[in-house]
N, C-alpha and C positions, 0 to 999 in steps of 0.2 A: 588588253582588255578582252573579255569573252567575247565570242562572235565577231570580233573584228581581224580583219588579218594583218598579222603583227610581223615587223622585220626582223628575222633571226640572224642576219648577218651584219651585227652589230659588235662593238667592242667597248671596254670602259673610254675608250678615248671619246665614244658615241658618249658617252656620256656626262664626262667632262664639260665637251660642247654644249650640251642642255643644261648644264648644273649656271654655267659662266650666262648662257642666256637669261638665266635668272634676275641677276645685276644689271641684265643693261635693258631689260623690260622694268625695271625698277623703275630703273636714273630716267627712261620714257614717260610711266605714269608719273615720278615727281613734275617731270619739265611742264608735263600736259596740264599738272594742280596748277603749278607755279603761274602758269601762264592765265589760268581759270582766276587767280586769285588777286592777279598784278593788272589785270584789265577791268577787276571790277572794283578793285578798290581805289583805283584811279577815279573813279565816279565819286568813291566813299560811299560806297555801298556793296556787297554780297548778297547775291539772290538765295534765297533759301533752296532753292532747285542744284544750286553748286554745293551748298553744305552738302546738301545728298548724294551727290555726287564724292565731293573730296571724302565723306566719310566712307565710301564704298572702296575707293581707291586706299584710303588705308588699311581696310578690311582686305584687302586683295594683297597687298604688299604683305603686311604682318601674316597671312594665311600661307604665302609660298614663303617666308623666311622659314616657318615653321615645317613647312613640306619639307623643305632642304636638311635643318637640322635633326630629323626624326629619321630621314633616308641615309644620310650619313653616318647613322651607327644602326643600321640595317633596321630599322623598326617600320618596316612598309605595313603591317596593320593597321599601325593609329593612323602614317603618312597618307594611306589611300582614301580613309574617310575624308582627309582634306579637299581633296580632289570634288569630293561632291559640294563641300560648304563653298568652295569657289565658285560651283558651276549655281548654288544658291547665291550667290552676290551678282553673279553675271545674269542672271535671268532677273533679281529685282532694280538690276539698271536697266533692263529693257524696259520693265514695266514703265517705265516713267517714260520712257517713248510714246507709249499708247494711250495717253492720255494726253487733252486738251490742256487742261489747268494745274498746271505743274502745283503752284500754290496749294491747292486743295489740298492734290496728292502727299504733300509732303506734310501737310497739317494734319493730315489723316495719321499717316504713318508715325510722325514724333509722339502724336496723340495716343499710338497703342492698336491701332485698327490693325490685322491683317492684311495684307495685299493680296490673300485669298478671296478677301471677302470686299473687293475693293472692282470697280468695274473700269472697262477700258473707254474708248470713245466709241465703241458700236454696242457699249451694255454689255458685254462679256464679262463673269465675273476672272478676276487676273489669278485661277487655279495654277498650281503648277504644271499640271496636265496639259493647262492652256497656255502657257509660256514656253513650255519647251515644244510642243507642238507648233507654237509661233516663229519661233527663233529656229527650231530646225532648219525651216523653207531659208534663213538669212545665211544660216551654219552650217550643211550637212553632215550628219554627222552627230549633232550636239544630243539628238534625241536617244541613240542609244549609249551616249558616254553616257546620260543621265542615268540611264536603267540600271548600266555597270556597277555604277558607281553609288545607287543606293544602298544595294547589299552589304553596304560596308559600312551604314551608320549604323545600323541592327545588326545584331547577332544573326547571322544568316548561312548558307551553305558558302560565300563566298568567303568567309572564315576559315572553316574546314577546310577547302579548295585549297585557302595561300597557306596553312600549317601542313599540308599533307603528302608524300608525295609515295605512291604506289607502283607496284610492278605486279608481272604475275599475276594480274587479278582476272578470277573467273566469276560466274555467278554470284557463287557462296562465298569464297574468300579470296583475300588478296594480301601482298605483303606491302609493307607500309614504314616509310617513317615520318614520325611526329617528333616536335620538339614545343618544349613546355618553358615559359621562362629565360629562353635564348632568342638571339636575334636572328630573325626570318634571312632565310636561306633559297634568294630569287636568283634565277637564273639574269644574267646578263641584258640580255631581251628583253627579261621581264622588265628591269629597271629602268632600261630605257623608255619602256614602252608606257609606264604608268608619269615618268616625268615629264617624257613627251605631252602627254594628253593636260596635267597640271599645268604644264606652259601655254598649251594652246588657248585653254580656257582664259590664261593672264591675258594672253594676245587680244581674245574676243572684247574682253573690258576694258583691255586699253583703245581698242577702236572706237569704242562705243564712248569713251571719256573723251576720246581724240575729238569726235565728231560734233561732242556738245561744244567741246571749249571755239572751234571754229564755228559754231552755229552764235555762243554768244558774241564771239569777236563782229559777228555780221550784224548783232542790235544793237550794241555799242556802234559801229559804223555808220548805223542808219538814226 
């Protein structure tokens, strides 16, 4: 990612390793539903606050199956977009952190409202500005994958950047090639370094899944 310092002494074996993480961050968020779902329907009941939850973690799975098949026939344009819509599903499971009344939150949300427009428990309205700034301080780090990795839902220089590759360039000109219609041609590093960051974010949501399901195992307990 831009402004980050990236490992060049990588190999596809580096990358194998990351693709194989993919599966067993998987088989983790299932276990984490499974357990969310088997403890509450044991009461015969689901809290609405777990729909939201389970429904993110399927948002999360289906979003890196998708990373993975799009990287595997070199298509890292569309794949890197991905990268952001996780880091949006990871920041509106935090939101539900910051707030008192889960119930609302989620009445609000199935209703249609924003989570923009939606406020925390100190009155803060829940911007993305204000989440990633929030969850930076828990992640470091998360605030400038967000920036990276916006470039990439919009047509932006971060387009340019991944079709382009120059030499020779002064002022006025440079030699260049582009490729139109063909699969993106990343360096080794690069690949690693873009699925890295796609895993890591999995990782963040599965903590954050991890954390509720033992939070509700403790209501049920009590």
């Amino acid at each position: 990612m831009n402004k980050q310092p990236i490992n060049k002494e990588v190999t596809e074996k580096d990358l194998e390793e990351i693709n194989k993480s993919f599966l067993e961050l998987e088989n983790k968020i299932k276990d984490a539903c499974k357990l969310i779902f088997s403890q509450e329907t044991e009461q015969s009941k689901l809290f609405k606050s777990s729909h939201y939850i389970l429904s993110i973690a399927n948002r999360t799975i289906s979003l890196n199956r998708a990373f993975l098949t799009l990287t595997q026939v070199n298509n890292y344009s569309t794949a890197i977009s991905l990268i952001r819509l996780q880091v949006d599903s990871c920041l509106r499971l935090f939101a539900l952190t910051l707030v008192d009344d889960w119930l609302n939150f989620y009445k609000d949300v199935v209703n249609g409202k924003e989570i923009r427009n939606l406020k925390d428990r100190d009155g803060n309205k829940m911007t993305d500005s204000y989440l990633v700034d929030k969850y930076d301080k828990i992640d470091n780090g998360f605030k400038l994958l967000y920036k990276n990795t916006c470039g990439f839902v919009h047509f932006s220089n971060s387009h340019i950047k991944l079709n382009t590759r120059t030499k020779d360039e002064t002022e006025d000109t440079f030699r260049m090639q582009i490729s139109v219609g063909d699969a993106d041609q990343l360096e080794i590093y690069e690949k690693v370094d873009y699925g890295f960051n796609m895993l890591m974010v999995g990782k963040s949501i599965y903590k954050q899944i991890n954390s509720y399901q033992k939070a509700m195992k403790e209501h049920w307990l009590n």
